[in-house]
NULUM-942975 format. One line per field, with one value per atom (N, C-alpha, C, O, CB): residue number from 1; residue in one letter; atom name; z, y, x. Coordinates in nm, 4 decimals. Glycine has a CB too. Example, Ala and Ser with C-alpha at 12.3 -4.5 7.8 and 13.67 -1.06 7.14 Angstrom:
residues 2
nr <- [1 1 1 1 1 2 2 2 2 2]
rest <- [A A A A A S S S S S]
atom <- [N CA C O CB N CA C O CB]
z <- [0.7800 0.7800 0.7800 0.8465 0.9046 0.7080 0.7140 0.7870 0.8039 0.5725]
y <- [-0.5690 -0.4500 -0.3300 -0.3319 -0.4473 -0.2250 -0.1060 0.0030 0.1138 -0.0598]
x <- [1.3190 1.2300 1.3200 1.4236 1.1308 1.2850 1.3670 1.2900 1.3409 1.4084]
//
This chain:
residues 71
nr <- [1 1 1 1 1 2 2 2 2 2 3 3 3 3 3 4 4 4 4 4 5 5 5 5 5 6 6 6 6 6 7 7 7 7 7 8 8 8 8 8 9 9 9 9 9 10 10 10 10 10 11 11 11 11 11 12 12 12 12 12 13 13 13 13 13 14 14 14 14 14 15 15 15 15 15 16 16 16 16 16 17 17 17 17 17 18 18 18 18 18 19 19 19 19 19 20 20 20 20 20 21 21 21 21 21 22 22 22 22 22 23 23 23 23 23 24 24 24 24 24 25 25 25 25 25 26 26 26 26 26 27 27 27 27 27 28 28 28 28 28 29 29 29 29 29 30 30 30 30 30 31 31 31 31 31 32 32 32 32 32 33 33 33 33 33 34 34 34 34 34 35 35 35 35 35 36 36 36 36 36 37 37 37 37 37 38 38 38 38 38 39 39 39 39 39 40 40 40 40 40 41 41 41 41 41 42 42 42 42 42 43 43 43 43 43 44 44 44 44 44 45 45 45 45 45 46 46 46 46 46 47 47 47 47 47 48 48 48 48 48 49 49 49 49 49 50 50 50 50 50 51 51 51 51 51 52 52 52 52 52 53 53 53 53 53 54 54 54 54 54 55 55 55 55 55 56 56 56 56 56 57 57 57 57 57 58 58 58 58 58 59 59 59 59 59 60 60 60 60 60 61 61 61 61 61 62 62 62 62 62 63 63 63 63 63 64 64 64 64 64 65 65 65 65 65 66 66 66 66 66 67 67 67 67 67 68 68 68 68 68 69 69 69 69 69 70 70 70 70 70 71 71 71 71 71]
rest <- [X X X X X X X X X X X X X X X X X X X X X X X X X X X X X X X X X X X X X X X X X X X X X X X X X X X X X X X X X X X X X X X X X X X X X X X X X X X X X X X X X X X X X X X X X X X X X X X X X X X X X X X X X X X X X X X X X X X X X X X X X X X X X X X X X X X X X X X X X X X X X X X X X X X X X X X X X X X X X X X X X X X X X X X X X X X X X X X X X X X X X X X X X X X X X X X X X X X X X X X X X X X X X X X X X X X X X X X X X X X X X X X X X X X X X X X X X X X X X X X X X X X X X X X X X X X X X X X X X X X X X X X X X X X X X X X X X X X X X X X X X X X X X X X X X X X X X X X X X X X X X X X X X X X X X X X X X X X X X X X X X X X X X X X X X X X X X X X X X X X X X X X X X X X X X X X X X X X]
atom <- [N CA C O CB N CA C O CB N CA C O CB N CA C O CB N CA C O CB N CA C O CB N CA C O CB N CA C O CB N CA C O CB N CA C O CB N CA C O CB N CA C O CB N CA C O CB N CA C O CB N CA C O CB N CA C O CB N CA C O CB N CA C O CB N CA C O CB N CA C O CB N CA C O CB N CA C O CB N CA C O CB N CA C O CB N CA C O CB N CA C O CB N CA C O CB N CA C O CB N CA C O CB N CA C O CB N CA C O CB N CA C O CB N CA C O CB N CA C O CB N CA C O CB N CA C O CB N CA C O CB N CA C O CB N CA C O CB N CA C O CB N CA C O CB N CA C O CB N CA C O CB N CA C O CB N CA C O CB N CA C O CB N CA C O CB N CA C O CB N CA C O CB N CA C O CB N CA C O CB N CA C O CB N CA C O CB N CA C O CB N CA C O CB N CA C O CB N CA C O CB N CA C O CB N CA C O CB N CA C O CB N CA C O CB N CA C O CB N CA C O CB N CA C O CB N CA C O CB N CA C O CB N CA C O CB N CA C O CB N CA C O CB N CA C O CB N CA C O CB]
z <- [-0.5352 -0.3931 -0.3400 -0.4120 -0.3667 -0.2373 -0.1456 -0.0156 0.0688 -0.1181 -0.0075 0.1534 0.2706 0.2770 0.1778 0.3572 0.4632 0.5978 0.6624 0.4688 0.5964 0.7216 0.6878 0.6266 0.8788 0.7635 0.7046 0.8902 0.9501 0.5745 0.9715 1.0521 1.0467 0.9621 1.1483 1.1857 1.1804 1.3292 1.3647 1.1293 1.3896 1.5243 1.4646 1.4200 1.5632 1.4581 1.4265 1.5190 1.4632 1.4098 1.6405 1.7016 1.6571 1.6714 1.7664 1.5747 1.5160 1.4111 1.3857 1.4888 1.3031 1.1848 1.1665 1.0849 1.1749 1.3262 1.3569 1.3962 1.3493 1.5057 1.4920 1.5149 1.3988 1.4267 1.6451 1.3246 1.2065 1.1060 1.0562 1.1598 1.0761 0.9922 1.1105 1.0948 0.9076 1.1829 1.2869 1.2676 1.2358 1.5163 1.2867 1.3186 1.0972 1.0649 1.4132 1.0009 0.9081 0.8480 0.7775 0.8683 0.9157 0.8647 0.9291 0.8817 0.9758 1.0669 1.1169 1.0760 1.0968 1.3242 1.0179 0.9321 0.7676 0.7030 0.9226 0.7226 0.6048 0.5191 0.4321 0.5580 0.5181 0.4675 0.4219 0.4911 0.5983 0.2537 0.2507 0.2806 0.2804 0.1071 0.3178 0.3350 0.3308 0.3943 0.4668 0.2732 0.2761 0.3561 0.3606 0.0637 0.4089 0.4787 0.3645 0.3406 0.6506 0.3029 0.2657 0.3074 0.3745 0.2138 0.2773 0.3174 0.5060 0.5671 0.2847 0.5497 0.6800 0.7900 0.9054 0.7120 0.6492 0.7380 0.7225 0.7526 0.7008 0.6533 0.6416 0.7609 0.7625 0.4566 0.8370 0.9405 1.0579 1.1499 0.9786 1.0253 1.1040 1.0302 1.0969 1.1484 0.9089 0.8070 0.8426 0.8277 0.6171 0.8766 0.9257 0.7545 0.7469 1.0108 0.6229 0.5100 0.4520 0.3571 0.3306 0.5357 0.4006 0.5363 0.6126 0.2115 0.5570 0.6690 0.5932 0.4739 0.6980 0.6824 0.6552 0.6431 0.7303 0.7391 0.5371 0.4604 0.4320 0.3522 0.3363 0.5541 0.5316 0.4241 0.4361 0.7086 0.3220 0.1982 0.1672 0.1453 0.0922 0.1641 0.1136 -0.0642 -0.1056 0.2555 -0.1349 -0.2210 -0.2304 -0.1307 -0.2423 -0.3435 -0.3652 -0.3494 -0.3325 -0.4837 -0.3539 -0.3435 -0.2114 -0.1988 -0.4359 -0.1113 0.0212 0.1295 0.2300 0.0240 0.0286 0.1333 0.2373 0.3551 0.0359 0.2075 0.3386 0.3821 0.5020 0.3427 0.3347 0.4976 0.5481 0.6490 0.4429 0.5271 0.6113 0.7025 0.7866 0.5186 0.6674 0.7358 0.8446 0.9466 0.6689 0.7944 0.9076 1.0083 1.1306 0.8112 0.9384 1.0715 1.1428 1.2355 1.0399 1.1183 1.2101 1.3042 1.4216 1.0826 1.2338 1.3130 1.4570 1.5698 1.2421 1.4093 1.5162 1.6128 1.6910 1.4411 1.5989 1.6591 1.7619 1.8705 1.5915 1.7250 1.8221 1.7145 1.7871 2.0410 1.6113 1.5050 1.4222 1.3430 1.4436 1.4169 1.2859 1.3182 1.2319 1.2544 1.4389 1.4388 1.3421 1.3219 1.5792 1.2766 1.2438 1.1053 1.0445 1.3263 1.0399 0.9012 0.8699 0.9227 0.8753 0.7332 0.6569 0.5688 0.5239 0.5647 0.5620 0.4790 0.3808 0.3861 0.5754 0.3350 0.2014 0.1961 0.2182 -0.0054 0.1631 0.1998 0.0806 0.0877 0.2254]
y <- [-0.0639 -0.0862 -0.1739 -0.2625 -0.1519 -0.1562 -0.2274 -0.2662 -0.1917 -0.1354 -0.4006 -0.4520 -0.3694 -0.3755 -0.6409 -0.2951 -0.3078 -0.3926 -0.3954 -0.2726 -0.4471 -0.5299 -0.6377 -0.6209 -0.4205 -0.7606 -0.8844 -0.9276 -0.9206 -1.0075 -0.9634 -1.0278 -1.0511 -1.0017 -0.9870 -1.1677 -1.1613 -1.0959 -1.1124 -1.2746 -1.0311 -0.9112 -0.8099 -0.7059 -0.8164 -0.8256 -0.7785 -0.5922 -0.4929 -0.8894 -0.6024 -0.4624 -0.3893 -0.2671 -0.4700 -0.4768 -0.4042 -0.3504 -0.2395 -0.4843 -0.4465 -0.3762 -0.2163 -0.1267 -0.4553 -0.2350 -0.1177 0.0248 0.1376 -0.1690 -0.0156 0.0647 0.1229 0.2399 0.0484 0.0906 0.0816 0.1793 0.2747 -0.0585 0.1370 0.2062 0.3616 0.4542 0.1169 0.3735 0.5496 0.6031 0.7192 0.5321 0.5223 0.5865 0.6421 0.7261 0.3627 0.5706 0.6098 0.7246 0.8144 0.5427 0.6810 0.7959 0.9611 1.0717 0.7275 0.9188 1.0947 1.1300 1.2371 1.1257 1.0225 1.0964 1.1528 1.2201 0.9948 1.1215 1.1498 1.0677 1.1306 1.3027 0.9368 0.8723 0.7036 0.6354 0.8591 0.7186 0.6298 0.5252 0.5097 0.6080 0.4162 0.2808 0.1831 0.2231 0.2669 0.0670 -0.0397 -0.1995 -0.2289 -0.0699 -0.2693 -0.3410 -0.4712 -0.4573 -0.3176 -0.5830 -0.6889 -0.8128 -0.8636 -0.6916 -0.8827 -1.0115 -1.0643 -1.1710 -1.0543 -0.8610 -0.8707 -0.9245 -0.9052 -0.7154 -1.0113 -1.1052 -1.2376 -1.3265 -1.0806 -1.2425 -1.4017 -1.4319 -1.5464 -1.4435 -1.3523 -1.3755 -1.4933 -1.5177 -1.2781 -1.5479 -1.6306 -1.8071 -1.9089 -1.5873 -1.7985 -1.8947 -1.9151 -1.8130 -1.8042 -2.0206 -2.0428 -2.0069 -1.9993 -2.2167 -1.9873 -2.0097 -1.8302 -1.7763 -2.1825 -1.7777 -1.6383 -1.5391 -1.5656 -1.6243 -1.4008 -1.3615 -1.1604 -1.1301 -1.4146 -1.0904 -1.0293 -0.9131 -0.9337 -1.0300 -0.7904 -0.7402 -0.6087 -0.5688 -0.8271 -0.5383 -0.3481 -0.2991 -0.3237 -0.2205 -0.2305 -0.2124 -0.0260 0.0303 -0.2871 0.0278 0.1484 0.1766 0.0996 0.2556 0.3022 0.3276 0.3281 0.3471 0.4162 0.3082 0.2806 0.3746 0.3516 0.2390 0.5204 0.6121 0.7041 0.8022 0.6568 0.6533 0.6291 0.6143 0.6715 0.5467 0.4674 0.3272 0.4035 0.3884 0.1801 0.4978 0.5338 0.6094 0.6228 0.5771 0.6891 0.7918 0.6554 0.6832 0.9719 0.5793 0.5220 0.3956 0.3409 0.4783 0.3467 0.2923 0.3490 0.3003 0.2331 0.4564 0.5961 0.6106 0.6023 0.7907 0.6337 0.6492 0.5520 0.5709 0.6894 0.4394 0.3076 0.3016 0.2646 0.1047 0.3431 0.3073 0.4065 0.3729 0.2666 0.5179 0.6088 0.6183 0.7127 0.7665 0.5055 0.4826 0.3802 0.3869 0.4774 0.2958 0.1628 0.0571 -0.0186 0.1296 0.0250 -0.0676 -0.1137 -0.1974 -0.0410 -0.0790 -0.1165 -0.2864 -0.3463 0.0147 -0.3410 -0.4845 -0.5529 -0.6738 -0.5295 -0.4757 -0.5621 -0.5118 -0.5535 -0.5794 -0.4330 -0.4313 -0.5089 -0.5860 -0.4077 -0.5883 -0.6898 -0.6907 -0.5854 -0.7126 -0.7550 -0.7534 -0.8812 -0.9572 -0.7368 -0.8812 -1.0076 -1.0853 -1.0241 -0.8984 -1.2201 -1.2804 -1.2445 -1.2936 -1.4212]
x <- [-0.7999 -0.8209 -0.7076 -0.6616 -0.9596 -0.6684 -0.5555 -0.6041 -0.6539 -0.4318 -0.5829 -0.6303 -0.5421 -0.4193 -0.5922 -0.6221 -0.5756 -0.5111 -0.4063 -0.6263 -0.6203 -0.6163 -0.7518 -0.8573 -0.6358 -0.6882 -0.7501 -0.7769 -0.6695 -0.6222 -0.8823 -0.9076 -1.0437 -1.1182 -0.8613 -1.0964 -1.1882 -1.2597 -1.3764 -1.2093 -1.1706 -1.1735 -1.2761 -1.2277 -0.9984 -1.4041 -1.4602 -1.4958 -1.5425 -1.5326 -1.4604 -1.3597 -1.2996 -1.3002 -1.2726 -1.2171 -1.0734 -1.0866 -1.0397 -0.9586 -1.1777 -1.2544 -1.3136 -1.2920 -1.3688 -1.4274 -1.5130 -1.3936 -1.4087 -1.6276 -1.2773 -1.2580 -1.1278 -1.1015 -1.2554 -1.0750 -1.0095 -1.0733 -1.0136 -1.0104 -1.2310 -1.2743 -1.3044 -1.2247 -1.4064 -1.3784 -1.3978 -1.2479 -1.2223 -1.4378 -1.1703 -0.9969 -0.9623 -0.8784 -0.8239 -1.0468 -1.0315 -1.0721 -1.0262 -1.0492 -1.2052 -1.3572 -1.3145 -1.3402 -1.5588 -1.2330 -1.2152 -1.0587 -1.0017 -1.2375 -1.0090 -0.9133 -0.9559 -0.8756 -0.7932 -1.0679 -1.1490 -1.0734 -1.0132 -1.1655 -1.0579 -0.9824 -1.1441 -1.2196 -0.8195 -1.1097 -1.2748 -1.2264 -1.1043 -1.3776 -1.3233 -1.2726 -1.3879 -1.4854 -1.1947 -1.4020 -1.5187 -1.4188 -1.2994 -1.5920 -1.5521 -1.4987 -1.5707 -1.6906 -1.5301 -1.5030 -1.5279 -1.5436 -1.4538 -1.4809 -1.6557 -1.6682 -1.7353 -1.7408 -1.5099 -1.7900 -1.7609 -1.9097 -1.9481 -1.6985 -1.9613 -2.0798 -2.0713 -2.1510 -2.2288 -1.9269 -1.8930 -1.7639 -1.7187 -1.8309 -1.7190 -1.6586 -1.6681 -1.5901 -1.6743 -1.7753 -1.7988 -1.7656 -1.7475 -1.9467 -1.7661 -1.7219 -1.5116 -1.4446 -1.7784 -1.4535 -1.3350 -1.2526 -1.1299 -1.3240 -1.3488 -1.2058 -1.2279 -1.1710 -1.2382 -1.3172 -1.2979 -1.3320 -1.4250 -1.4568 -1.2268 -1.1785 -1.2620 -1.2633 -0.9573 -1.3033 -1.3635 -1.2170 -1.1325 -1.4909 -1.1836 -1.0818 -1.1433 -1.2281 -1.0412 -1.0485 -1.0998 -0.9941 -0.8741 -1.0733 -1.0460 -0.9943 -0.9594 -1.0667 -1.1150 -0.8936 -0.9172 -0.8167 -0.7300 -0.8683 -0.8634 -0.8287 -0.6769 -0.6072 -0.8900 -0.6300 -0.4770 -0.3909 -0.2711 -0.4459 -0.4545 -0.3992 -0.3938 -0.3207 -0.4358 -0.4875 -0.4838 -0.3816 -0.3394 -0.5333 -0.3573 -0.3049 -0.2103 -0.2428 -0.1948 -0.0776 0.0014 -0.0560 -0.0317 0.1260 -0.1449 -0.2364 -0.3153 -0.3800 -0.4054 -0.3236 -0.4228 -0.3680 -0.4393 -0.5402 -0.1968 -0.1382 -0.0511 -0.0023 -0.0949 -0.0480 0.0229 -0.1004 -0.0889 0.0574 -0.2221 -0.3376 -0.3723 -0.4510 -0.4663 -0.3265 -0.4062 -0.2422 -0.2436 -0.4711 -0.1069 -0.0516 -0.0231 0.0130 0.0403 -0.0504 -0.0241 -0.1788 -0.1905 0.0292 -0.3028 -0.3793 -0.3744 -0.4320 -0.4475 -0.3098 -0.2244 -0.2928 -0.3571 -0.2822 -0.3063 -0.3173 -0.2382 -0.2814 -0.3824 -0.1200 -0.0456 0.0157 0.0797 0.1003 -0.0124 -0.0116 -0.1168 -0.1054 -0.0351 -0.2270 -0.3020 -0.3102 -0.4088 -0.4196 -0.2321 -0.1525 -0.1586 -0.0785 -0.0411 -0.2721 -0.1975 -0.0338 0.0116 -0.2953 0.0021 0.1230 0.1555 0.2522 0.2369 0.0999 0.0943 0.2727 0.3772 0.0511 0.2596 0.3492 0.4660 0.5786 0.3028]
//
C-alpha cells in the first residue's frame, strides 16, 4: 500500500476516494475518525500497483495539490 494523500479536509478525502471508486481504482482511507486529534492526520491509501492510475486520476480531477509527497 502507498499513501496517497494525507489531510485532514475531510471533503477532499470523500471526494478523492468517488473520483477513485469511478475510476475502479480500490482505495481505503486510514486513521479517518481520528482527524480531529492535532498529531495523527487521516491517509487515503491505495495499492502499490495502482499508485500512478490513481495520481493521474486525482490529478486530472483538480487534486493533485493534495498529493502527498514524502519528504
Amino acid at each position: 500500500m502507498r499513501e496517497l494523500i494525507r489531510t485532514n479536509d475531510l471533503v477532499v478525502l470523500s471526494c478523492a476516494e468517488a473520483m477513485l471508486s469511478d475510476a475502479g481504482i480500490a482505495c481505503v482511507v486510514l486513521d479517518r475518525h481520528t482527524g480531529l486529534n492535532a498529531f495523527v492526520t487521516p491517509r487515503l491509501m491505495v495499492e502499490s500497483e495502482n499508485y500512478l492510475a490513481a495520481t493521474k486520476t486525482l490529478q486530472d480531477g483538480g487534486l493533485g495539490a493534495f498529493i502527498y509527497e514524502p519528504d
